[in-house]
N, C-alpha and C positions, 0 to 999 in steps of 0.2 A: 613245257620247256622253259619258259620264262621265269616259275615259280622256284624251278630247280638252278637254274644260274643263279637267281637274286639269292637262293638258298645258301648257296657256297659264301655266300659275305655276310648271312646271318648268325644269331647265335642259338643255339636251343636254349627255351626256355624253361624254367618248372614255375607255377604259380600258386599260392594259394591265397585264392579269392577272399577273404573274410568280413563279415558284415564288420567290423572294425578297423582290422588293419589287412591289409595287401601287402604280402611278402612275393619278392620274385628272384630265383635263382637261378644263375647264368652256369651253364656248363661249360667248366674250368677254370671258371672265376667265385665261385659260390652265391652267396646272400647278398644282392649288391641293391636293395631297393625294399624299407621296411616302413611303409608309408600309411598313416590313416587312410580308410576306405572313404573319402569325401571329394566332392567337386564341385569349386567355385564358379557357379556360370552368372553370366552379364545376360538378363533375360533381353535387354534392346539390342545387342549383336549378337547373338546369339554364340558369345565367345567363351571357353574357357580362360577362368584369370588364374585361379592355381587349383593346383591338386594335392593332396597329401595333408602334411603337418601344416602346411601355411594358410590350406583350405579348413581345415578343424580349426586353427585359430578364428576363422569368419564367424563358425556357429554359433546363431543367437546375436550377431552384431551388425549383420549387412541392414543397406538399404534396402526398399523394396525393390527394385530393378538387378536385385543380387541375389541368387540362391545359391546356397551352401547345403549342399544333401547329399544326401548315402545312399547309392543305387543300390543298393544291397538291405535288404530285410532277411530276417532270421533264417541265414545263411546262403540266399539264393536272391536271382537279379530281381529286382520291383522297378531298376528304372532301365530299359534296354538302352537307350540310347545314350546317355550319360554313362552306363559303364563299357560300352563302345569305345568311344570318347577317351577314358581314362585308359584302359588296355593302350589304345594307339598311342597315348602320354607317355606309358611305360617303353615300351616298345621304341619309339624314339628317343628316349634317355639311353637306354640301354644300346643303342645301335649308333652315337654321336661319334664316336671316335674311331668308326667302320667307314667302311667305300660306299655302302647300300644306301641310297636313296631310299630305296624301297625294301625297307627289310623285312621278309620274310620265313618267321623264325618257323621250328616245328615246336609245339606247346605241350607241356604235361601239365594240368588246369585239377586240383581237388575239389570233389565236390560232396555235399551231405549226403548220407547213406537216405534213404526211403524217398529221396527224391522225382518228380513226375516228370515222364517221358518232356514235357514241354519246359518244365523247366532245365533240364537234362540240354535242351536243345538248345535254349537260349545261352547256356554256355558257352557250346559249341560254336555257334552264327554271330555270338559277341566276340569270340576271338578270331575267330575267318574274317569278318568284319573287319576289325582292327589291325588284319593282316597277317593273320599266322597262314602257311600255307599248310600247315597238317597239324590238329589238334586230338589230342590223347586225355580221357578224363580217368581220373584215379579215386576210389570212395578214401574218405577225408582219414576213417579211420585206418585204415590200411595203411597209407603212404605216412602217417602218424606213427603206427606199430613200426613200420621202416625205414624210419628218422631215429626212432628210437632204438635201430639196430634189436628189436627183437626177435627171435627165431621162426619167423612167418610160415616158412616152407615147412618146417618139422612136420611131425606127426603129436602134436603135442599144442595144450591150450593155452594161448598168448589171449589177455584180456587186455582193453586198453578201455579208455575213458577219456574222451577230449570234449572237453570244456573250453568250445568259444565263443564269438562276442555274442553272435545268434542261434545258434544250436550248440547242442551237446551231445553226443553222440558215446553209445556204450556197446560192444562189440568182444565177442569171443573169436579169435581169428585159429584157425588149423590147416596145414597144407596150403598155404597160398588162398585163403578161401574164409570168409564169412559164415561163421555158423549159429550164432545167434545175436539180435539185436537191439537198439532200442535208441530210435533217433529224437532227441524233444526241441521244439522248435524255438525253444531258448538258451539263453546262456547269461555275457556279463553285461549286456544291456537289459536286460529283462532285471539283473540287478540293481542296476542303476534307479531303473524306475521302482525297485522296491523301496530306495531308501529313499526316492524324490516323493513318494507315497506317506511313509513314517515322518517324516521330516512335515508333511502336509496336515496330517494328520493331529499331531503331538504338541507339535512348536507351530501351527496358524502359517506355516512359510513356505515361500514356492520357490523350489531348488531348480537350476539350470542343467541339463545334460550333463555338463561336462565338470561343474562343481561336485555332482552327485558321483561320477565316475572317481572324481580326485579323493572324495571323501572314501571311498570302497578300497581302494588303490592305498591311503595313506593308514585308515583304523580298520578295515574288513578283516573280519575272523570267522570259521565256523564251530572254532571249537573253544571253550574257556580254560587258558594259559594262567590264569590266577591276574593276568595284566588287566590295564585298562585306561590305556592311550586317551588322548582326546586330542581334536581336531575346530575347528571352527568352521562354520558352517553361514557361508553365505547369504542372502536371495531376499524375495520379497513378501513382506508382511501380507496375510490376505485378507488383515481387518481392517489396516490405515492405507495399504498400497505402498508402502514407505518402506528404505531399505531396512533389513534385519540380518543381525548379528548371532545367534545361538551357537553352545560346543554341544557339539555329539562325539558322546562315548563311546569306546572299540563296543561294553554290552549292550550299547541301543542299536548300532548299525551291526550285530549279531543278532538282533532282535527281527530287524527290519528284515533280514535274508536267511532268516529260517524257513522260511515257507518255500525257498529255492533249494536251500540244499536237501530238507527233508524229500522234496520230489526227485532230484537227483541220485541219493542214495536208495528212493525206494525201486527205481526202476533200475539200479545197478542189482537188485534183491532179485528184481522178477528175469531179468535177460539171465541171471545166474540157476535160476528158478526152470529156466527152460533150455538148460544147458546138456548134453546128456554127460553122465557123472564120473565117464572117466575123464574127460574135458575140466572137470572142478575140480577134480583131484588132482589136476594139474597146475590151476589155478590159484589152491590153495597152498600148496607149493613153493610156486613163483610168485603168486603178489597180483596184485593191479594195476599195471601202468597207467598214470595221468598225464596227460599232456593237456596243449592249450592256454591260454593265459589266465581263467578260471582253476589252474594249477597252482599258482602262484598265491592265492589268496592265505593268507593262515590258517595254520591251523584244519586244512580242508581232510588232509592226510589222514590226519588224526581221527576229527570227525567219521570218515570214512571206515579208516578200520574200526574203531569203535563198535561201529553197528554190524558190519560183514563177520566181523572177525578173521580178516583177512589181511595179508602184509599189503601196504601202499606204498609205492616208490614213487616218486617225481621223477620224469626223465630230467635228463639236462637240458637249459635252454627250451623250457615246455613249447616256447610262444613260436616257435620256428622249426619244431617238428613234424607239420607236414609239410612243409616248404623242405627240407631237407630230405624227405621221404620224395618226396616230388623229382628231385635232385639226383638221386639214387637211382630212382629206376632212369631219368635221362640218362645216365652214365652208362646204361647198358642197356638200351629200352630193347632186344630182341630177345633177351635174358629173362628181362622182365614184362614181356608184352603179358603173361598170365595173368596178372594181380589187376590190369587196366578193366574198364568199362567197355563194353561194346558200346560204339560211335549209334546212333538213333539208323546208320544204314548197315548196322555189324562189321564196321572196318572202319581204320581211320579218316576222320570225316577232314578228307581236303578240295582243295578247290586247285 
């Protein structure tokens, strides 16, 4: 009775979790929260000091009595309690300018396809935790294919590809429904660490997180455009220990993330491989929808079709297409209760 009064003062929410960044969309107000996945704790009070963008600026620079970490590993929770914590952060931004003390919203939460019962759960007990009173989970690509306004429910094969910070996930969707898949437990930080790697390897230098992300972000390509950007490149010598200055080229940081994209195209080969073949002729048709912020990189299109021989489209706004899928089924979730996840008790898991 309580959950459902304090209900009427809250708001529904749609979320997608991301080992990078956490989008959360209010219904009726849309995308109001696009924040890095990070949280600044004081280990002596055991207090939150920020969350978001001001907690990514800490990485790599706190004291020792400061952690600045990412409860989130390739795409699913690693720290329960820290992203408790941050949900209930969100949750209260979102609910400041409400009557609710205690706001308890109802949640639609994405999450990666091939996921395990237990990690399944700790989504669910992280957001009951953090105070949602009924939580709805949706697979990442799905509510992707539905940000991106593609024709889910047809009789006809919608392919997508979302490419995020920690998985990547590649999906044939028909009728409301998953028909084949191919989930990898990487994405753009797995990049990251490819050119903190090359970078180590080539130039003697040890790149930071977040230099290495800026360097993928400013020169990253998959494909050769005849260009070849340069960048400078950070960090520390690891023969003097002393700082170090090098430029890296758009073709060495295409160099360094070949071995990403080539495993990404090849498992878009095999999920298409295990398709059945009126689904591809549909496919081939319509194209491949990419979403995610592994979208955005150059040149990835390209690359892509390249190899398929297949049309690539970018949705619009890649980076916020399940969050806006998320959004969608809020807006009519009795419409869309098909496309959701059974709750770990097969109904939605509230308290």
């Amino acid at each position: 009775m309580l959950n459902r009064i304090l209900g009427r003062f809250s708001h529904d929410i749609g979320i997608d979790l991301g080992t990078a960044n956490t989008l959360v969309y209010v219904r009726g107000k849309g995308i109001v929260i696009n924040e890095p996945s990070v949280v600044a704790l004081n280990t002596k009070t055991n207090q939150i000091i920020a969350v978001g963008e001001q907690a990514r600026r800490m990485v790599g620079k706190t004291p020792s009595h400061i952690i600045a970490t990412k409860p989130l590993v390739d795409g699913v929770i690693s720290d329960f309690e820290v992203t408790e914590r941050m949900l209930k952060y969100f949750f209260e931004q979102i609910h400041r300018d409400t009557f609710s003390l205690l706001p308890r919203p109802r949640v639609v939460i994405g999450i990666p396809l091939g996921v395990t019962e237990v990690e399944r759960k700790a989504v669910e007990d992280a957001a009951l935790h953090a105070g949602a009173r009924e939580v709805y989970l949706i697979e990442e690509p799905m509510a992707a294919a539905i940000g991106a306004r593609l024709p889910i429910q047809e009789a006809s094969g919608n392919m997508i590809v979302d490419i995020g910070g920690g998985s990547t996930e590649i999906a044939v969707i028909s009728l409301g429904g998953v028909v084949s898949w191919r989930a990898l437990r990487f994405g753009g930080v797995r990049m990251d660490q490819d050119i903190i790697q090359y970078a180590r390897e080539h130039f003697n230098l040890l790149l930071g997180d977040k230099t290495a992300e800026d360097i993928k972000m400013k020169v990253g390509s998959a494909f050769d455009d005849g260009q070849n950007i340069e960048t400078r490149a950070r960090g520390r010598d690891l023969i003097t220990g002393l700082p170090k200055e090098v430029v890296m080229t758009q073709q060495q940081v295409r160099e360094a993330l070949h071995r990403s994209f080539v495993t990404i195209i090849d498992n878009i080969k095999t999920t298409i491989e295990s398709t059945p073949p009126e689904l591809v002729a549909d496919i081939y048709e319509r194209g491949i929808m990419l979403t995610g912020g592994g979208a955005l990189l150059r040149g990835i299109d390209r690359a892509i079709q390249q190899e398929t021989k297949i049309p690539i489209h970018i949705t619009d706004d890649p980076l916020t297409a399940v969050v806006r899928g998320a959004g969608i089924v809020l807006e009519d979730l009795e419409l869309m209760r098909s496309v959701l996840v059974l709750s770990s008790e097969e109904k939605p898991y509230s308290v």
